[in-house]
MDAnalysis code that builds the backbone (N, CA, C; Angstrom):
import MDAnalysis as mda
import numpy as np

u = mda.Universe.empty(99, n_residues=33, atom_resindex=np.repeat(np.arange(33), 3), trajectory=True)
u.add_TopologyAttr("name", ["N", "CA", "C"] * 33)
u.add_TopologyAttr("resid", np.arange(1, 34))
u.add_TopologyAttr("resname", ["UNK", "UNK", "UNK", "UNK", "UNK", "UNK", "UNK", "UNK", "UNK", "UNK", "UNK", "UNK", "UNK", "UNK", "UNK", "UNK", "UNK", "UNK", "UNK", "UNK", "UNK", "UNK", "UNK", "UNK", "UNK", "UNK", "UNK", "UNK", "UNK", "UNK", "UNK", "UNK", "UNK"])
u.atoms.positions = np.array([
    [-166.333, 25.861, -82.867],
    [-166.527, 26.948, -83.834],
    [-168.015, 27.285, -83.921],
    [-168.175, 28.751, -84.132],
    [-169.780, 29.198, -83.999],
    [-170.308, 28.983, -85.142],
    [-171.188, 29.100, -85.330],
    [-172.145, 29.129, -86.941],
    [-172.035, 30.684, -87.269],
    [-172.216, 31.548, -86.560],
    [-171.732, 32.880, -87.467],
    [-170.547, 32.848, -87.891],
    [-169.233, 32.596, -87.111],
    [-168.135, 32.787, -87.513],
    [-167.808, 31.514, -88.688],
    [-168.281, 30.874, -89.153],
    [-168.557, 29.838, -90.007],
    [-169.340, 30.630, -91.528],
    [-170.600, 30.954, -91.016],
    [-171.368, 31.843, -92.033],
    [-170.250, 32.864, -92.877],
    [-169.305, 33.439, -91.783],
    [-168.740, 34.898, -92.253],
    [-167.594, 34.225, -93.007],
    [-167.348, 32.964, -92.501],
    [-165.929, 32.394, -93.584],
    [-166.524, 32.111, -94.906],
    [-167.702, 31.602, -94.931],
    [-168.525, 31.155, -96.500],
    [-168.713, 32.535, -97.185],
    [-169.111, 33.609, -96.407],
    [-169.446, 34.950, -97.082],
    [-168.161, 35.731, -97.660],
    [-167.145, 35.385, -96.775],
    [-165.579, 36.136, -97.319],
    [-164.771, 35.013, -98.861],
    [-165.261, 33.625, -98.680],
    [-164.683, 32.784, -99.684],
    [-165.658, 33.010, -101.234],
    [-167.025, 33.173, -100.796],
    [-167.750, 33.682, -101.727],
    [-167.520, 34.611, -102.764],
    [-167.302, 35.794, -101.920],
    [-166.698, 36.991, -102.040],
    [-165.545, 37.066, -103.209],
    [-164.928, 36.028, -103.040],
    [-163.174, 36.365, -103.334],
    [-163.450, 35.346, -104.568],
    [-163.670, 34.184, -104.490],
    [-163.838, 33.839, -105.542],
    [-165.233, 34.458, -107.066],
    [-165.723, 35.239, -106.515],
    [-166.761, 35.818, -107.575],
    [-165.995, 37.054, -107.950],
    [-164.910, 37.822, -107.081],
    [-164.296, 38.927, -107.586],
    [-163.046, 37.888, -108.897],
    [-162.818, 36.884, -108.484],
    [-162.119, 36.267, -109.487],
    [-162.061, 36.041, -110.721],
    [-163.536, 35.663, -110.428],
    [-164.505, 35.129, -111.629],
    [-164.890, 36.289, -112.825],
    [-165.129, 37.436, -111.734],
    [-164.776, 38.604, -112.778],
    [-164.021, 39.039, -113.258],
    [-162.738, 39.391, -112.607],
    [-161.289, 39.238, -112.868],
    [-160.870, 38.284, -114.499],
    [-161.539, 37.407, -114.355],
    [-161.024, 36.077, -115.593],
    [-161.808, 36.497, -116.566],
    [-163.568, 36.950, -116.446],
    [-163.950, 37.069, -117.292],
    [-163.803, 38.559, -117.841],
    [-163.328, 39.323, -116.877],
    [-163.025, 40.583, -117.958],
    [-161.782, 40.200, -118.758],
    [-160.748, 39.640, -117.953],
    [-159.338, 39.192, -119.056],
    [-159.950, 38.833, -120.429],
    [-160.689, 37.537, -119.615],
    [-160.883, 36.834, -121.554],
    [-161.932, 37.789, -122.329],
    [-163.041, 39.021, -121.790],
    [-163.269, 39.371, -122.897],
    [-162.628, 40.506, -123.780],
    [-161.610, 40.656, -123.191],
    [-160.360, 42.170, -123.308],
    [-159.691, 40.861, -124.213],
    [-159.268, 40.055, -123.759],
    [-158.519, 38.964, -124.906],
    [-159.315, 39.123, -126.713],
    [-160.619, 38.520, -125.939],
    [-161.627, 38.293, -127.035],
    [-161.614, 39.623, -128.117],
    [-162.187, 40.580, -127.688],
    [-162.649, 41.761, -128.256],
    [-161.083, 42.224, -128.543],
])
């Protein structure tokens, strides 16, 4: 396995979990408010 194609798996898992993270935190502040 290459180190770019390695790099681009860390950059796509990154990715997806920070769209998550927003995802949760808009829920809970739509909960909140």
């Amino acid at each position: 396995m290459r180190a770019e194609s390695f790099f681009t798996l860390i950059e796509i898992f990154i990715i997806f979990v920070y769209n998550k993270f927003l995802l949760i935190k808009d829920g809970l502040s739509l909960n909140v408010g």
